[in-house]
N, C-alpha and C positions, 0 to 999 in steps of 0.2 A: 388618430388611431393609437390606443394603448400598444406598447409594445414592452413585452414581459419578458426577461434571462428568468432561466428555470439554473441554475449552478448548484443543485444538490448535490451530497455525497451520498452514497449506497448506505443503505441502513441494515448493519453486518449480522448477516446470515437472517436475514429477512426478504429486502428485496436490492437489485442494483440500481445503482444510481441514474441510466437510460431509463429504467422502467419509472423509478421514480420522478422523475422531469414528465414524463410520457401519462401519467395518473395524476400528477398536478395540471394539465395542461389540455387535459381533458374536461376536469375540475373545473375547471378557469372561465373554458369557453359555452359550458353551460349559463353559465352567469352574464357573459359577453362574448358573440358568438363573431366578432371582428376582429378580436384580440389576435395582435401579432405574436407568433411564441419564438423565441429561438433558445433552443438546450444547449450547455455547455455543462455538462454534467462533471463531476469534481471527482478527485482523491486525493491520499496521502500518500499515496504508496502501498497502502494494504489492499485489501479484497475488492475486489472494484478499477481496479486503477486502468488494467487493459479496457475493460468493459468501457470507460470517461474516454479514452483515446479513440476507442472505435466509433464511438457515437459522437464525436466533435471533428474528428479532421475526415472529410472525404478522400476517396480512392484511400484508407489504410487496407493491409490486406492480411488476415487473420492466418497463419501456418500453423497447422495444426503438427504435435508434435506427441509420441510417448516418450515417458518416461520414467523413474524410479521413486516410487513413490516415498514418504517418509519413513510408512511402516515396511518399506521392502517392495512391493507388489506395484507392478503396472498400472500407473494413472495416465488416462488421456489428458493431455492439457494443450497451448496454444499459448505461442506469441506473437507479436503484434508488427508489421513490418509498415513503415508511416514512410510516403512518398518523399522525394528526394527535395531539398531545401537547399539555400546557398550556403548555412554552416553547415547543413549535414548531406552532400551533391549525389552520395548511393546510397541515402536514406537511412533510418533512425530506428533500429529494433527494441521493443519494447516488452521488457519478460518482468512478468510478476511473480512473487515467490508462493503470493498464498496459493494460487493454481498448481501448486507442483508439486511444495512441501509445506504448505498450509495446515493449521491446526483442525480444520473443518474436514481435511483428508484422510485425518490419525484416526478416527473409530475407536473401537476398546480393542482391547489384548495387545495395545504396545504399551509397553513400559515409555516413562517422557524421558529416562538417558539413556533410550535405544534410541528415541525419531532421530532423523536425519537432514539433510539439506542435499544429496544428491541427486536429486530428480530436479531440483533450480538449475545449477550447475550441467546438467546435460541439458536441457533447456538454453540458454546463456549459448554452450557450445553451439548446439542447434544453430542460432542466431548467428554466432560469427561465421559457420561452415556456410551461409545459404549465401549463392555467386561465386562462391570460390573460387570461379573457373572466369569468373568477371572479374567483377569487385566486389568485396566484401561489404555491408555496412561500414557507412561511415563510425556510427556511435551506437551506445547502448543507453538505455533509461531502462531502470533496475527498482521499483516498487519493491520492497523490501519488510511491508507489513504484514502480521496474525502468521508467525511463523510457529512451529510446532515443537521446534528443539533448541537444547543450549548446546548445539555443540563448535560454538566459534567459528562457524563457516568451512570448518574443513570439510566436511562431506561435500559444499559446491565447490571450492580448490582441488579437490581429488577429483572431481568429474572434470574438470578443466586441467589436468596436468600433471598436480603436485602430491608428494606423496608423505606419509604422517609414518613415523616410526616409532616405535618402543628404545629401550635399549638393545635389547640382544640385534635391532636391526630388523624386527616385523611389523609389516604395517598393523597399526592399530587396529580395533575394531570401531563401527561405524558410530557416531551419536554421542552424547554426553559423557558416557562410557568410556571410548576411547582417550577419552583426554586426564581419565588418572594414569596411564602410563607413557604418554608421548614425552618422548625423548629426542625428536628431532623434525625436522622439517626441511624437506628438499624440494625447490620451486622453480629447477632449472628446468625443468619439461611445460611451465604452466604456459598458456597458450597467452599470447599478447596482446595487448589492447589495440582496439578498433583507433581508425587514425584521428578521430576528433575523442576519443574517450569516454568511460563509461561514469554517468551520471546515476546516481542511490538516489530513490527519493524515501526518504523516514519524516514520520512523525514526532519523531523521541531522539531528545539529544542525549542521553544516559551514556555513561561512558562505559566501559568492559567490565571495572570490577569493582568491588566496595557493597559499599551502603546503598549505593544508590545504581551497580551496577544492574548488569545483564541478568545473573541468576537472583540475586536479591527481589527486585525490582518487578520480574517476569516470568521468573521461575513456576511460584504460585501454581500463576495463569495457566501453566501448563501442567501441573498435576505433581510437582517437585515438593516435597516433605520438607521440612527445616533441618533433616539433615545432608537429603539430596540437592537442597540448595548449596549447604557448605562445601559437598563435594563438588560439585560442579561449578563452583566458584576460583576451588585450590585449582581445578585441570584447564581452565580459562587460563589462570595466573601462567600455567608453565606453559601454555601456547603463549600465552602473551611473550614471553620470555625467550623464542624462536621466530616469532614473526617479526618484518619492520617496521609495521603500523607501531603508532603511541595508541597505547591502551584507552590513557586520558581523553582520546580526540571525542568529543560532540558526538555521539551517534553510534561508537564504538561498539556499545553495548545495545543497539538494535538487534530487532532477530534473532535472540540468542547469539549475540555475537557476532551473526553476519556481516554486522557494517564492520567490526575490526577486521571481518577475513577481506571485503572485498578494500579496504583501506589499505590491505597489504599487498592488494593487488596492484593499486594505485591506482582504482577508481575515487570519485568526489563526493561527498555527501550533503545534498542540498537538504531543505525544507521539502516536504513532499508536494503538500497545497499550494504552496507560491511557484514551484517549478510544473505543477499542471497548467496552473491558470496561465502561467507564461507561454505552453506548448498547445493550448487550445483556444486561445490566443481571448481571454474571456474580459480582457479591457478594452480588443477592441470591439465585442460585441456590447461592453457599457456602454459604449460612446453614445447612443443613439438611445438607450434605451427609459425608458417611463419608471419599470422598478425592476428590481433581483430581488429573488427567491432562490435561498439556500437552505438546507438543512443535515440532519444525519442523522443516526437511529438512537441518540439520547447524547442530548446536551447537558453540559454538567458543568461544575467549574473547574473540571479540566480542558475542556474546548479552546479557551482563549490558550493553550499552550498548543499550537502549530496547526491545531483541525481545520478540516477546511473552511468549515462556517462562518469561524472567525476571520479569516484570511477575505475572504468573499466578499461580507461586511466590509475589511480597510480598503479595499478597491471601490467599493463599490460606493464610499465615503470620497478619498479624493478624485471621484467622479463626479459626487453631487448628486447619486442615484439612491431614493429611497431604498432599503433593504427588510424584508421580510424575513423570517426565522419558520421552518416546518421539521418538528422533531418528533420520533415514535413519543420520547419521554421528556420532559423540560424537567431537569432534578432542583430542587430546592433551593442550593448554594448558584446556580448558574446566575449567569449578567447579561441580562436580555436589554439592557439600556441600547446598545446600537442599533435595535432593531425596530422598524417604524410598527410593524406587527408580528406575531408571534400565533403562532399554532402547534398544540399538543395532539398529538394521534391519540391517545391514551384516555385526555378527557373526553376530545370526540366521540370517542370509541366507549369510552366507560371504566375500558380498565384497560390495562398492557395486555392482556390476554387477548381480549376481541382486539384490540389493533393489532397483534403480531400476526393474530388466525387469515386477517385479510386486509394486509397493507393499503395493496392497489384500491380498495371502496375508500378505505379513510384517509386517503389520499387525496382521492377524487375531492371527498368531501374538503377537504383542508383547502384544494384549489378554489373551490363554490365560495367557500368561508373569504380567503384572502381578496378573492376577485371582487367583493360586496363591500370588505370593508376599504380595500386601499384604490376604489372606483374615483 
């Protein structure tokens, strides 16, 4: 009996990654209808990442939570509570930022150095408050990707405790904004880390600021002008200049910043993809298996830098398990050499357009395709 790992990533702001394992596997069993499946669906940290937790470890239990959103206004969001384990014994909360202050949240009529990061941050809170009267979470796992602002994390440090001043001694205003006049940082109120500690998962190691920083870097991405990058670059520098993360560190400059705020927090900042597969435990479902199927919504020759596809693949390699590649788009420059097959939604489809209009058929389809040729 064939037995197939489906380990895709969520293909961003198309479909998630359970759905997509769930439409390959369908796919699949048209072709061979004995076929063992098991999902272990993937992320980095960004969009999707609760979603890969919920769909891989049984009894996790979803809390649903409001909170503030980027632009100001009430978002319903959820995070993730994953049953209790021997390093982590009152279990492991799991808060993603794009559900709270994700860029897919922001809409029109905010400016990008107004969004904010306070609705993660009351989120997070969320998480440590829930037992209180018990035990609290042991740890945190903090997905940290498709965030909406450059504003260094302080809008989730202020939901958790800390407070951002001016000179004259007023707190700043909320988002990118804020950080041309901050003059100080006070973080004796910030709430304390969970007792095993709070785990960042990123994709991007960029550090705070530069060339190759946070607003440079991502700015763009979020609707930042070449001179509102420069701005939001200087008011990074003068947080950095308050807080006691190194700006330098790997990751810094995630999230607009985030990963320097929660660095100051003295959480860790792992690889995002290598610390999923590790928590949905997806080499021990190599062990046994015939192939892996991984993908994401365009592979590119940025993938081989931390995505999960590529990560999936090196497991899936010192396992000795053939690996397949299923992407909306395969771009030109990509290194499809690790993959024993490969499939485009796009050419399937025709064009990017029919594949974005209905993922799940060219999905299906991709499953038909892979399950005929890697038979």
């Amino acid at each position: 009996m064939t037995r197939v790992v489906l380990a895709p990533d969520g293909f961003k702001g198309s479909i998630a990654a359970a759905d997509v394992a769930a439409a390959l596997a369908d796919g699949w069993r048209t072709v061979d209808p004995s076929v063992e499946i098991l999902a272990r669906g993937m992320a980095d940290g960004g969009e999707g990442t609760l979603e890969a937790f919920a769909a891989a470890i049984p009894d996790s239990t979803r809390m649903p939570v409001t909170v503030t959103g980027p632009h100001g206004r009430p978002v319903a969001a959820s995070w993730l509570l994953l049953p209790a384990t021997a390093e982590a014994p009152d279990g492991t909360a799991v808060v993603e930022l794009a559900s709270t202050s994700g860029i897919e949240l922001l809409g029109s009529g905010v400016l990008p150095l107004d969004a904010h990061t306070v609705g993660f941050g009351e989120a997070i809170a969320a998480a440590l408050d829930h037992g209180v009267l018990e035990k609290p979470v042991s740890r945190l796992v903090l997905g940290i990707g498709s965030s909406s602002s450059t504003d260094g994390g302080t809008g989730m440090l202020t939901a958790l405790g800390a407070r951002f001043t001016d000179a004259a001694g007023t707190t700043i205003p909320l988002g990118a904004r804020g950080l041309d006049t901050v003059a100080a940082a006070d973080l004796s109120a910030l709430r304390p880390l969970p007792a095993k500690g709070v785990l960042v998962l990123s994709d991007v190691t960029n550090p705070l600021l530069g060339t190759f920083g946070s607003a440079a870097v991502f700015g763009p991405q979020k609707g930042l002008g070449e001179a509102a990058v420069l701005r939001a670059d200087a008011g990074l520098a003068r947080l950095a200049r308050l807080l006691p993360a190194d700006p330098r560190t790997p990751g810094a400059g995630a999230a607009g910043g985030v990963g320097f705020g929660l660095l100051s927090w003295g959480a860790r900042i792992v690889p995002g993809a290598a610390e999923v597969a590790e928590l949905v435990d997806l080499r021990g479902a190599l062990a046994a298996a015939s192939v892996v199927v991984t993908g994401e919504g365009s592979f590119d020759g940025q993938s081989a830098a931390g995505k999960a596809p590529t990560h999936v693949a090196a497991l899936a390699a010192e396992a000795a398990v053939p690996v397949a590649l299923v992407a909306g788009r395969i771009a030109p420059d990509a290194d499809t050499s690790a993959f024993a097959a490969s499939v485009s939604l796009t050419e399937l489809a025709g064009s990017g357009e029919a594949a974005i209009a209905d993922p799940a058929r060219w999905l299906r389809e991709a499953g038909a395709a892979l399950a005929r040729t890697l038979a």
